[in-house]
Steps between C-alpha positions, in 0.01 A plus 500: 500500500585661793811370711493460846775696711579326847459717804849502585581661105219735588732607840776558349353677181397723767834560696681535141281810441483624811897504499524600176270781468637648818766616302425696224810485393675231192743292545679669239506855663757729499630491802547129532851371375366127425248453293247214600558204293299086544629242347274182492597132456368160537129471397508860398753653322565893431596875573177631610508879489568602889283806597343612836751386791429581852420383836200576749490500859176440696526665851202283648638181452853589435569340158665576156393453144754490263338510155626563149326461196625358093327496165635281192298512181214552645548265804504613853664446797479576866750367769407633901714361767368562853675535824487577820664868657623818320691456219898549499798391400484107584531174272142332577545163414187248513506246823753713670315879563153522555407289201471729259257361240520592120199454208602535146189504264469506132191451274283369773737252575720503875799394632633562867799417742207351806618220715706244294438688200864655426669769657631878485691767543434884492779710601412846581858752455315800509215648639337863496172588656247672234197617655301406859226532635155350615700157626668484218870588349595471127887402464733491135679141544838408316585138479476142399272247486553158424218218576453100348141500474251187457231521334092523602336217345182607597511730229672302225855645589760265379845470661724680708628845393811702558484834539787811582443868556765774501264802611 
């Protein structure tokens, strides 16, 4: 049986590997001090192992993907948040920047923060460029995020989820 992924999963599948295969580097690298760590509630529940955190910006249309990537038992898990500019040290918080958008998908299923569909926060305290080049740059992040999330139904999804990110 083969499950159908909406367009919009597909999207930000893409931007979560783009962003997080930017950066070659774990989450868990030496020279970090925090450790990336997800907590989810609500309609899923867990510590999916954080790896792959970074952020991509796109010269030709001036936006960032912020992408990170967790596995649990086999289960994976890809959050991208988009927005628009550079990224830097700023709180972007859902209906008040640029309306930063956020996907969260697991096992074919979706959930996202789109109009009337919950909110978020991702607060950037540190950035550091990694590589440019070819209208593109490659930036280490440090930060939270914290979104309410409801679900797709289009692809079975059931209820809202919580979800926080130390990174």
């Amino acid at each position: 049986m083969t499950t159908r992924i909406p367009r919009r999963t597909t999207v930000a599948l893409a931007l979560a590997a783009a962003a997080a295969t930017a950066c070659s580097k774990s989450s868990t690298a030496a020279d970090q001090s925090t450790p990336c760590v997800i907590t989810l509630g609500g309609a899923q529940t867990g510590n999916p192992a954080c790896s792959n955190v970074a952020a991509v910006w796109t010269a030709n249309n001036d936006q960032t993907a912020f992408g990170l990537q967790g596995s649990d038992a086999g289960d994976s898990l890809y959050v991208a948040v988009g927005f628009s500019g550079v990224p830097k040290v700023h709180a972007y918080i859902s209906g008040v920047d640029a309306s930063p958008t956020l996907t969260l998908i697991g096992n074919s299923t979706a959930w996202s923060n789109g109009p009337g569909n919950g909110g978020l926060t991702l607060t950037i305290t540190s950035v550091r460029e990694l590589n440019a080049g070819a209208g593109l740059a490659g930036y280490e992040v440090h930060g939270t995020l914290t979104a309410t999330l409801n679900a797709d139904v289009s692809d079975g999804s059931i209820g809202p989820v919580t979800l926080n990110v130390a990174f």
